[in-house]
C-alpha positions in Angstrom: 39.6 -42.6 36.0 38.0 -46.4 34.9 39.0 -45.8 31.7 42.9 -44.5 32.5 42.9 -47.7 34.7 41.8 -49.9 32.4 44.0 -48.5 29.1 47.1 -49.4 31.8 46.0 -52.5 32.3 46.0 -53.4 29.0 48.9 -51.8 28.5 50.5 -53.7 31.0 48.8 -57.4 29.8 50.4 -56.2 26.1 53.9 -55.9 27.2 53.8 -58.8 29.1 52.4 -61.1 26.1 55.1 -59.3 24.0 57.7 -60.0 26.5 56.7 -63.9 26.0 56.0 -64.0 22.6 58.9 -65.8 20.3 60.2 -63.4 17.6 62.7 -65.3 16.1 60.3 -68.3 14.9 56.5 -67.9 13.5 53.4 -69.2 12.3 53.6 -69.8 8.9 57.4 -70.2 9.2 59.3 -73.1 7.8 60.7 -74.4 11.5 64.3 -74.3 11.4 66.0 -78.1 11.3 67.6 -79.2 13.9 70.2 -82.4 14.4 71.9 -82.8 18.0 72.5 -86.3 19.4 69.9 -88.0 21.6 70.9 -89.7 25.1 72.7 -92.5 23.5 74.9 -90.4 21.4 73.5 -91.0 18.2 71.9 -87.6 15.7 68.5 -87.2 15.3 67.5 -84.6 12.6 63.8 -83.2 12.6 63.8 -83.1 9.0 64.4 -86.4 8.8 61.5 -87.1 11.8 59.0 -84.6 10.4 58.6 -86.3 7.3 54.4 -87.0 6.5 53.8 -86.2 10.2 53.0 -83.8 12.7 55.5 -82.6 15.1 55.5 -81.2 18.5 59.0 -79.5 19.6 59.3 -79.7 23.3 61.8 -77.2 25.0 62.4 -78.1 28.4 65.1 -78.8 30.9 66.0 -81.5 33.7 66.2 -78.5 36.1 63.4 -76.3 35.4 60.6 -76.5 38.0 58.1 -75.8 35.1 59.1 -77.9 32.7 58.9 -80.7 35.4 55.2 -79.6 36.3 54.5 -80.0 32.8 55.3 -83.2 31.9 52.5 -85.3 33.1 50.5 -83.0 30.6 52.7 -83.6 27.4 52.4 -87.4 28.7 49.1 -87.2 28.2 49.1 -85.4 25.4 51.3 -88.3 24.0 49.5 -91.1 24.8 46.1 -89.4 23.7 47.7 -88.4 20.2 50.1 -90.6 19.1 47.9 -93.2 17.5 45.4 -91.1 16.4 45.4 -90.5 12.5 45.4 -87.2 10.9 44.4 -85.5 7.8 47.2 -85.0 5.5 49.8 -87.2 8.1 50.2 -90.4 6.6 52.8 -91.1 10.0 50.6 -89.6 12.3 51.9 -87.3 15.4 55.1 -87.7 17.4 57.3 -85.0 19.9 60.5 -84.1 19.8 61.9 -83.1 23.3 64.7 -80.5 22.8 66.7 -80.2 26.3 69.0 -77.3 27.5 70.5 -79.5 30.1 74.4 -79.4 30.3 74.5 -82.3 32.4 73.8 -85.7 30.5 73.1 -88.1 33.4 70.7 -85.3 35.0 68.6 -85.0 31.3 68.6 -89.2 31.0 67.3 -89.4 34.8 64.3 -86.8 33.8 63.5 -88.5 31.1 63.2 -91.9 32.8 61.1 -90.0 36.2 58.8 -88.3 34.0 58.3 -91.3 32.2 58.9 -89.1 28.7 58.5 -92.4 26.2 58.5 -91.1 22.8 62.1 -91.8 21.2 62.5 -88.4 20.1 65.0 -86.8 22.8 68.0 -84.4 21.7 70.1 -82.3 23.4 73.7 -80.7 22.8 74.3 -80.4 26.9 75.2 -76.8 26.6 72.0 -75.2 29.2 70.9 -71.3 28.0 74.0 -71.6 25.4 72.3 -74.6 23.5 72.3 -74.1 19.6 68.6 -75.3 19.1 67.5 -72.5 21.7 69.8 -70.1 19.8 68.3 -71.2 16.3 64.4 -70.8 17.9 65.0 -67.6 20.0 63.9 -69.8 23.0 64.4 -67.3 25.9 62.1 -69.3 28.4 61.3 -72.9 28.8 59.0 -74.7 28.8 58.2 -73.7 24.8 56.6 -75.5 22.2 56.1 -75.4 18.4 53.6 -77.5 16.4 54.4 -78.4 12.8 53.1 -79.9 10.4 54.6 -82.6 7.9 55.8 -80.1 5.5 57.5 -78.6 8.3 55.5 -75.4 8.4 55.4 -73.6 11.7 51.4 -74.0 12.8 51.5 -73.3 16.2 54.0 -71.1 19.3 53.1 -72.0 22.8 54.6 -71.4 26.3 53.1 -74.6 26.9 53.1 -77.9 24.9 49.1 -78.6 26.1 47.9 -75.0 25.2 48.9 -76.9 21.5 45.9 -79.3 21.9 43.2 -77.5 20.3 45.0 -77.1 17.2 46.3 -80.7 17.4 42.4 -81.3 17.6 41.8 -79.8 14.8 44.0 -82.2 12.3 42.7 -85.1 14.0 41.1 -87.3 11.2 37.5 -87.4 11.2 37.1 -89.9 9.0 35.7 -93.3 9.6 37.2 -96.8 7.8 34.2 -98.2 5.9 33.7 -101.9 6.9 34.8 -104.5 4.1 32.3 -107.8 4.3 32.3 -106.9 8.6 36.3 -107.8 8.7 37.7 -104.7 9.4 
């Protein structure tokens, strides 16, 4: 009887993970590009952001409960990473917040409240219909993919902090030699 409960029980933690689990885009995939216009109306491309750094796509929304709950964490995150240096990043570490809002003042507002200050914000205002959700398979938000300066597809997550061991793991380790004590 332990041993028929415990085979449904893993049964049932194995469809769940499935259920949660991107199939569209993987590891080891090259991430898809994306270009959409951030809150001032202007394109952003990540190609053109990912270039000699590492990238952390954001999925979120201005009215997702989540999402909101998360943000102080990819704050952190932020702050903690962003001038850090990395092997093989000569640019470092930066995110790119991908919205399915459909309502352009609501999205701005989030941005502002959750204090979100990395430049990297785009959005094509069209909610669950959104093209960069369509291109990712993004089914639930929040979601986050970590990539690295060739673009490669390193890391899934449901959330952007379960990303911070791997992020860890690029951090540059090494040490700037001191030239005649000036630097």
């Amino acid at each position: 009887m332990k041993k028929l409960l415990c085979a449904l029980l893993l049964l049932g933690a194995t469809s769940t993970y499935a259920q949660y689990t991107n199939q569209t885009v993987k590891v080891g995939d090259i991430a898809p590009e994306l270009s959409f216009n951030n809150p001032e109306g202007k394109a952003i491309s990540l190609k053109t952001l990912n270039k000699q750094r590492y990238i952390l796509v954001d999925f979120w929304a201005s009215w997702c409960g989540p999402c909101r709950r998360a943000n102080p964490s990819l704050v952190k995150f932020y702050t903690e990473y962003s001038k850090k240096k990395f092997t093989g990043a000569k640019k470092g570490f930066d995110i790119l917040s991908v919205s399915l809002d459909n309502n352009q003042e609501a999205w701005v507002a989030a941005i502002a409240k959750d204090s979100l200050y990395w430049k990297n914000h785009m959005s094509d205002l069209k909610s669950w219909q959104s093209e960069a959700a369509t291109i990712y398979g993004v089914q639930y938000i929040p979601q986050a993919f970590l990539l690295d300066p060739n673009g490669k597809v390193l890391g899934a997550y449901l959330t952007a902090d379960q990303a911070i061991p791997d992020i860890e793991k690029l951090v540059s380790t090494k040490k700037r030699k001191k030239f005649l004590g000036i630097f």
